[in-house]
LUMVODO-820368 format. One record per residue (C-alpha): x, y, z; residue in three letters. Coordinates in steps of 0.02 Angstrom, whole numbers, plus 32768, in hexadecimal, padded with zeros to 4 digits. Layout:
BEGIN
{{X, Y, Z}, ALA};
...
***
This chain:
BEGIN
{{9A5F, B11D, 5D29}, UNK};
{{9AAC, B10E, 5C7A}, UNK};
{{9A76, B156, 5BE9}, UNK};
{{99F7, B0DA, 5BA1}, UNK};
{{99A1, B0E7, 5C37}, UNK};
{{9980, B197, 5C34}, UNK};
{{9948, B191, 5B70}, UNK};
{{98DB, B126, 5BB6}, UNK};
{{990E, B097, 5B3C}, UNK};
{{994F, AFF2, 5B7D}, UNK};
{{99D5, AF76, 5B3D}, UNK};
{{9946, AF06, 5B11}, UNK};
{{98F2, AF85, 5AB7}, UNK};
{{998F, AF9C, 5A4B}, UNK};
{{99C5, AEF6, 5A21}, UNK};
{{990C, AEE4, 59E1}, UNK};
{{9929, AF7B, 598D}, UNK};
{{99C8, AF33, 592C}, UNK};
{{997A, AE90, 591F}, UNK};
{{98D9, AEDD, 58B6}, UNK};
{{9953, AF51, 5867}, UNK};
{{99BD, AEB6, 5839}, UNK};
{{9916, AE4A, 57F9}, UNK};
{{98F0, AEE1, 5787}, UNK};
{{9987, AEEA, 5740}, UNK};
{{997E, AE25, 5709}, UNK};
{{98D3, AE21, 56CF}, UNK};
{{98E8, AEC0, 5659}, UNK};
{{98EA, AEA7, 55AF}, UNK};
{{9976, AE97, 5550}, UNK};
{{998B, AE7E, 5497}, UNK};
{{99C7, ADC4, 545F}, UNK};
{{9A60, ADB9, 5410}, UNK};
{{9A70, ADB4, 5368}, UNK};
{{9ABB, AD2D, 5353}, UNK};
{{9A2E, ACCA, 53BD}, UNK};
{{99B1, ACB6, 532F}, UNK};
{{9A2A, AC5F, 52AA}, UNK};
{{9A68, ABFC, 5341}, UNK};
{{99B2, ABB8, 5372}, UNK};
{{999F, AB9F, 52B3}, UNK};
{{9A3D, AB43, 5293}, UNK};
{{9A1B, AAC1, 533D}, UNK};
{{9963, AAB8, 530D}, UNK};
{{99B1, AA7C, 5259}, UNK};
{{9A24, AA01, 52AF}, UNK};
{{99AE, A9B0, 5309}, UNK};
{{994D, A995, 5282}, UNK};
{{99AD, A956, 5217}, UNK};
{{99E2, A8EC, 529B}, UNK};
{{993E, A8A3, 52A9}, UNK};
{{992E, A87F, 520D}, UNK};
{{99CD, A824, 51FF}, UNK};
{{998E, A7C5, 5290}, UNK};
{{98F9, A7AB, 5251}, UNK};
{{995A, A761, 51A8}, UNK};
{{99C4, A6F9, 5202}, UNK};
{{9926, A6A9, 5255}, UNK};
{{98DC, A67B, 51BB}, UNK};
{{9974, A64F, 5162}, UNK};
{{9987, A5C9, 51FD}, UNK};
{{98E1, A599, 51EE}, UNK};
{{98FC, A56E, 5133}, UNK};
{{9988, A502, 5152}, UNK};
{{9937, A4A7, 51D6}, UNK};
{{98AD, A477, 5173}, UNK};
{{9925, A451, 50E3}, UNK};
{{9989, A3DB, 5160}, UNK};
{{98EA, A380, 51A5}, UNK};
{{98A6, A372, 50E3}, UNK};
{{995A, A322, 50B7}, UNK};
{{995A, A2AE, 513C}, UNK};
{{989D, A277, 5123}, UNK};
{{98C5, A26D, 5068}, UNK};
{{9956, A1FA, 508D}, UNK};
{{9912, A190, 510C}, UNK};
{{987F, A177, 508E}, UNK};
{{9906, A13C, 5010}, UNK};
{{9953, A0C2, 5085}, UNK};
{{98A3, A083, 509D}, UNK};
{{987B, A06F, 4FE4}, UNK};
{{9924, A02C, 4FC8}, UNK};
{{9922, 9F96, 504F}, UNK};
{{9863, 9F71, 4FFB}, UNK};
{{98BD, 9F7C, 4F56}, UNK};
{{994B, 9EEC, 4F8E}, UNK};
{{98D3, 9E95, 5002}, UNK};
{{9864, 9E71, 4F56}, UNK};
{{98E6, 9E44, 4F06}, UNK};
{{9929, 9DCD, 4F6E}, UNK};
{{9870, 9D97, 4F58}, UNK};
{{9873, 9D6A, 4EC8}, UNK};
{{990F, 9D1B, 4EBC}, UNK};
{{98C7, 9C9B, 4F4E}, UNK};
{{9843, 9C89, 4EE1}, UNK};
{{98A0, 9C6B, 4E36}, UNK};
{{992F, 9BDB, 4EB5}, UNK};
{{987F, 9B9A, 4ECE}, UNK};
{{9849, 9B72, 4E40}, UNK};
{{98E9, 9B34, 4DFC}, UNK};
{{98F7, 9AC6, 4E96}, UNK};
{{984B, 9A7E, 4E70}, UNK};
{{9862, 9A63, 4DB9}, UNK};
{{9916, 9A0A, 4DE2}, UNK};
{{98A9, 99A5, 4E63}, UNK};
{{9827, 997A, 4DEB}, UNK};
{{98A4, 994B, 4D78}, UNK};
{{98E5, 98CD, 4DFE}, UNK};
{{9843, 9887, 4E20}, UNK};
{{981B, 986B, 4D76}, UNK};
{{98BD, 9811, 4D57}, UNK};
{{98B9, 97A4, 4DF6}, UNK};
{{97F9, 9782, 4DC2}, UNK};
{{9842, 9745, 4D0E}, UNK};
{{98D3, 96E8, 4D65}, UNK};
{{9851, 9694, 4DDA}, UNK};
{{97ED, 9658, 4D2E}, UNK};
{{9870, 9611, 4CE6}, UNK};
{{98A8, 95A7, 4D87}, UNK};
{{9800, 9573, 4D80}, UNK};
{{9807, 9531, 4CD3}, UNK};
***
């Protein structure tokens, strides 16, 4: 018989001993360092202002994608009015060969018509 026996105590009855000894000694309470409160601070900060910048940047993108689709809608509107713009003109130019062609032709007629009287006579 060894001597834990005759205390009565046995090795499993120890170990839990140490063990809740152990678990006591972790959950006590110990005062934070103090450097742990400007540290939480300081991160807290930092993420923050990280956020923020994010948060920036996000918008700032945003801007310059509706910049970059009111651009390109302002340009292809442009091109639009432009082509109408040349596609009237050339309009009018048809229009203005037209009615030089038909005054040259009625010029024609008119002096085949007199040629034709005075064949006649």
């Amino acid at each position: 018989m060894d001597d834990l026996e005759r205390d009565g105590l046995g090795r499993d009855d120890l170990e839990s001993d140490e063990f809740e000894r152990e678990l006591k000694q972790a959950f006590e309470r110990r005062p934070a360092p103090p450097s742990l409160k400007r540290k939480l601070m300081d991160r807290r900060s930092r993420q923050r202002t990280e956020r923020l910048h994010l948060r920036k940047v996000m918008w700032e993108r945003l801007a310059a994608c509706l910049m970059l689709a009111a651009l390109v809608g302002g340009g292809f509107e442009w091109h639009q009015r432009e082509e109408q713009r040349k596609g009237e003109a050339a309009r009018q130019q048809v229009f203005t060969a037209l009615r030089i062609t038909n005054h040259a032709l009625n010029q024609v007629k008119a002096q085949l018509a007199e040629h034709d009287r005075d064949r006649q006579e």
